[in-house]
N, CA and C atoms as an extended XYZ file, in Angstrom:
180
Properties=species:S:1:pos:R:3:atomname:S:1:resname:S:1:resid:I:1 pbc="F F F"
N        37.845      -88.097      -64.676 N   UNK     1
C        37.852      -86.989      -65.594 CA  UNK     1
C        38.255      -85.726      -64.861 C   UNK     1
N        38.826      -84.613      -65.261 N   UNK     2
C        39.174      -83.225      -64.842 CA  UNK     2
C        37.965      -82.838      -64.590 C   UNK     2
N        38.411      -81.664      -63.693 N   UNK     3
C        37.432      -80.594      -63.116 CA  UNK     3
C        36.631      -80.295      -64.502 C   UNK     3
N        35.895      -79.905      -64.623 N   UNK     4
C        34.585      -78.869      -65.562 CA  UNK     4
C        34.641      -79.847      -66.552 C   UNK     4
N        34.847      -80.940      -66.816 N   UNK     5
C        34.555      -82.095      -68.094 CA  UNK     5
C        33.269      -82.815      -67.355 C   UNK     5
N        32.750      -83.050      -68.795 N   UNK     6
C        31.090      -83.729      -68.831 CA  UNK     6
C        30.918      -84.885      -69.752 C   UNK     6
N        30.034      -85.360      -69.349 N   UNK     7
C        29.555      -86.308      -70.264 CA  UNK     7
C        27.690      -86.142      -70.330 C   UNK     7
N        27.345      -85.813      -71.693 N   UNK     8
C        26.072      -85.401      -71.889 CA  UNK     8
C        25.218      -86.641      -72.517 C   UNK     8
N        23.864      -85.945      -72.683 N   UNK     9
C        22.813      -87.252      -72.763 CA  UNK     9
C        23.373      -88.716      -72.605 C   UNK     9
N        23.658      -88.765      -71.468 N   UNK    10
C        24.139      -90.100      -70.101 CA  UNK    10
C        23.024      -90.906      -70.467 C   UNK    10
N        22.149      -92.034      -70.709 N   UNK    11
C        21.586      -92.847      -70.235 CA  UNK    11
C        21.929      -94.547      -70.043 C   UNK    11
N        21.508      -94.954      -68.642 N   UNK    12
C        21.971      -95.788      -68.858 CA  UNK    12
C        21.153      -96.881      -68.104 C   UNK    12
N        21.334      -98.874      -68.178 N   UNK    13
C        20.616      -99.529      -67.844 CA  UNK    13
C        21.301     -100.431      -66.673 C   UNK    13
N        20.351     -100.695      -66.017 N   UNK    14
C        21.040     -101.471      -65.003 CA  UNK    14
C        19.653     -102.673      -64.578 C   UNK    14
N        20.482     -104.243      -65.030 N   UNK    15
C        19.559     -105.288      -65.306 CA  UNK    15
C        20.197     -106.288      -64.170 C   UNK    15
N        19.335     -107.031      -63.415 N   UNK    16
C        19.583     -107.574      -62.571 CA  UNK    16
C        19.319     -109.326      -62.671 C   UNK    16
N        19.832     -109.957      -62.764 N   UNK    17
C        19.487     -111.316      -63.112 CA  UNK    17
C        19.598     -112.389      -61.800 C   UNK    17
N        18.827     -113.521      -62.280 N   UNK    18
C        18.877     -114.475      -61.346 CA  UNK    18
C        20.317     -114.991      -61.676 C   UNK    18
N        21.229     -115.994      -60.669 N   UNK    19
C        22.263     -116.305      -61.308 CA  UNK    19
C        22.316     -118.080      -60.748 C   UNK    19
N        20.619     -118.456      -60.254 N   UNK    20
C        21.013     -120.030      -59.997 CA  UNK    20
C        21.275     -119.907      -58.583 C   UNK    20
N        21.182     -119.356      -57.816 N   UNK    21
C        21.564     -120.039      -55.867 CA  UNK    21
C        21.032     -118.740      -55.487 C   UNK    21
N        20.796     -119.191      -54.492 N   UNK    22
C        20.103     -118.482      -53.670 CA  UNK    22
C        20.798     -117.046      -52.998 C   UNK    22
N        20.114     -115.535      -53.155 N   UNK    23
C        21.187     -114.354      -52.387 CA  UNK    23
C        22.028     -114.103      -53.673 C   UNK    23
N        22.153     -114.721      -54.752 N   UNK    24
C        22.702     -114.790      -55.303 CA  UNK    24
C        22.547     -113.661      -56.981 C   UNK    24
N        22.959     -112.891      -57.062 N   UNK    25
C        22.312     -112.042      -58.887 CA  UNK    25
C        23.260     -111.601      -59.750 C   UNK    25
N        23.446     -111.951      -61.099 N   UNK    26
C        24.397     -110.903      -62.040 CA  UNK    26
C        23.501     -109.560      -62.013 C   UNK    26
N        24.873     -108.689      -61.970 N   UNK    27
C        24.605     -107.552      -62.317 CA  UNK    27
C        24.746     -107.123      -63.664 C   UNK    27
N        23.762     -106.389      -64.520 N   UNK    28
C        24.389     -106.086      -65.942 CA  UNK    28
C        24.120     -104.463      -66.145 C   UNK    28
N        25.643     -103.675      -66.506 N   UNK    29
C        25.384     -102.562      -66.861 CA  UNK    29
C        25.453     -101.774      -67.942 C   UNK    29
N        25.010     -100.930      -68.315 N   UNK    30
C        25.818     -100.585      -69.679 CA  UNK    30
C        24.765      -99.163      -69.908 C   UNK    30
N        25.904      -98.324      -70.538 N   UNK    31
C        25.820      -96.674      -70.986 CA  UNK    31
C        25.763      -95.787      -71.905 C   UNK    31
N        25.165      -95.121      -72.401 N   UNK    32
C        25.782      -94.356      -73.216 CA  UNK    32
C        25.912      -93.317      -73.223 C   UNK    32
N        26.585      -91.776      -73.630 N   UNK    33
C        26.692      -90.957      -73.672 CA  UNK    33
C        27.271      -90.245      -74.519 C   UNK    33
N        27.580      -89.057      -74.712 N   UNK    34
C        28.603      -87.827      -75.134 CA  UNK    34
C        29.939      -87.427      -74.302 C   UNK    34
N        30.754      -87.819      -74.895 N   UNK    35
C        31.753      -87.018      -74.062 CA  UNK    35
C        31.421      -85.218      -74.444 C   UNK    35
N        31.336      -84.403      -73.198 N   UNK    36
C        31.761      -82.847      -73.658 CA  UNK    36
C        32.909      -82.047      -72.918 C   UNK    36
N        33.664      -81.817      -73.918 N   UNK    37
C        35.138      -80.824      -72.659 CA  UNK    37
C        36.055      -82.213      -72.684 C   UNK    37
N        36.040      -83.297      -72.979 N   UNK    38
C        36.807      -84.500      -72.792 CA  UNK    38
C        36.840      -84.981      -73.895 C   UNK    38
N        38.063      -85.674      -74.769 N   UNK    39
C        38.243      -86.666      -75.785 CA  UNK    39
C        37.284      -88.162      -75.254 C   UNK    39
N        37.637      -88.662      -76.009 N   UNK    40
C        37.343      -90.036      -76.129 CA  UNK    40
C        37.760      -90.954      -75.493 C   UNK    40
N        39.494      -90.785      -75.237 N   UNK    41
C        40.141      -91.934      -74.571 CA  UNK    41
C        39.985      -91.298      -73.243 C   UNK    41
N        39.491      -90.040      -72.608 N   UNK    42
C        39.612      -89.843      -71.064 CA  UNK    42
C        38.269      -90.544      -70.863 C   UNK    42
N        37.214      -90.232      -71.910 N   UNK    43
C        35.754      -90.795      -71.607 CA  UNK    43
C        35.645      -91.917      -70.915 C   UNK    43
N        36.715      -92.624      -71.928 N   UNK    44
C        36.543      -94.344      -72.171 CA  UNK    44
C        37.078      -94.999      -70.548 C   UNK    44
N        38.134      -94.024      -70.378 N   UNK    45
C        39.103      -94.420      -68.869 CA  UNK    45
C        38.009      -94.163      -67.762 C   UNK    45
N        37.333      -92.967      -67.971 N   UNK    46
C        36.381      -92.613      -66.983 CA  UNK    46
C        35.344      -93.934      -66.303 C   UNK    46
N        34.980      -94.655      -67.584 N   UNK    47
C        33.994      -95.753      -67.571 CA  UNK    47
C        34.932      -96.556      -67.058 C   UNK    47
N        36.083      -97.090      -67.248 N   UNK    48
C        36.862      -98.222      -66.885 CA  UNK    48
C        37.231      -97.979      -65.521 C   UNK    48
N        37.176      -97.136      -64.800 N   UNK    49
C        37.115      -96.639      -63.396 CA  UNK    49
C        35.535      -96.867      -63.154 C   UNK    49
N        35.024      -96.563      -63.380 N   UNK    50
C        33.732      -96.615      -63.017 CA  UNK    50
C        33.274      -98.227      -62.780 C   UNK    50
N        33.573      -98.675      -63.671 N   UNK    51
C        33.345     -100.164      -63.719 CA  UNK    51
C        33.907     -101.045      -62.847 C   UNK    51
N        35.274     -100.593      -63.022 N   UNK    52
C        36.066     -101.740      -61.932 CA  UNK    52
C        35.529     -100.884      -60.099 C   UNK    52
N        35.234      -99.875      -60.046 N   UNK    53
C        34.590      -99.858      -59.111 CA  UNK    53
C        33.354     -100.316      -58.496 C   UNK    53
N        31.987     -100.669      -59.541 N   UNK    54
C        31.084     -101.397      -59.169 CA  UNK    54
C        31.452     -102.734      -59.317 C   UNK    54
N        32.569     -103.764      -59.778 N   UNK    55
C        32.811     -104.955      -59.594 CA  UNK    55
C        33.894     -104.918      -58.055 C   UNK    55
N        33.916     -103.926      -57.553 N   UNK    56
C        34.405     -103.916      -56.462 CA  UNK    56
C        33.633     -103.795      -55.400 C   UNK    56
N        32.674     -103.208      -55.521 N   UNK    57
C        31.159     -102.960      -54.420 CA  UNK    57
C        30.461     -104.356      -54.751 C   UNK    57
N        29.937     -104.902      -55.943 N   UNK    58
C        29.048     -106.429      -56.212 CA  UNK    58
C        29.882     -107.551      -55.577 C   UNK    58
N        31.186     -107.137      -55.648 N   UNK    59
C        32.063     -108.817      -54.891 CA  UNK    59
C        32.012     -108.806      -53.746 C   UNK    59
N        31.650     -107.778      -52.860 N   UNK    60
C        31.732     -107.390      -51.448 CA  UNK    60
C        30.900     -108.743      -50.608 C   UNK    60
């Protein structure tokens, strides 16, 4: 997102599961918010960056 864009009342969950082997866990995330100062489709891109970045840190 640009400089001075927000996203308001953010909350969000982060659930951790067994996934069957050992060392082993799904991660489950999910958000919600307000976009403010930002449309919808920058919101939406914001999250899709966001995301493919924590499936980039969990595959590590």
């Amino acid at each position: 997102m640009r400089r001075g864009a927000a996203l308001t009342g953010y909350r969000f969950t982060l659930t951790v599961h067994e996934a069957g082997e050992p060392e082993v866990s799904r991660v489950e995330w999910s958000g919600v918010s307000t976009p403010a100062g930002v449309g919808d489709e920058e919101a939406v891109a914001f999250f899709h960056g966001l995301s493919a970045l924590l499936r980039t840190v969990t595959d590590a």
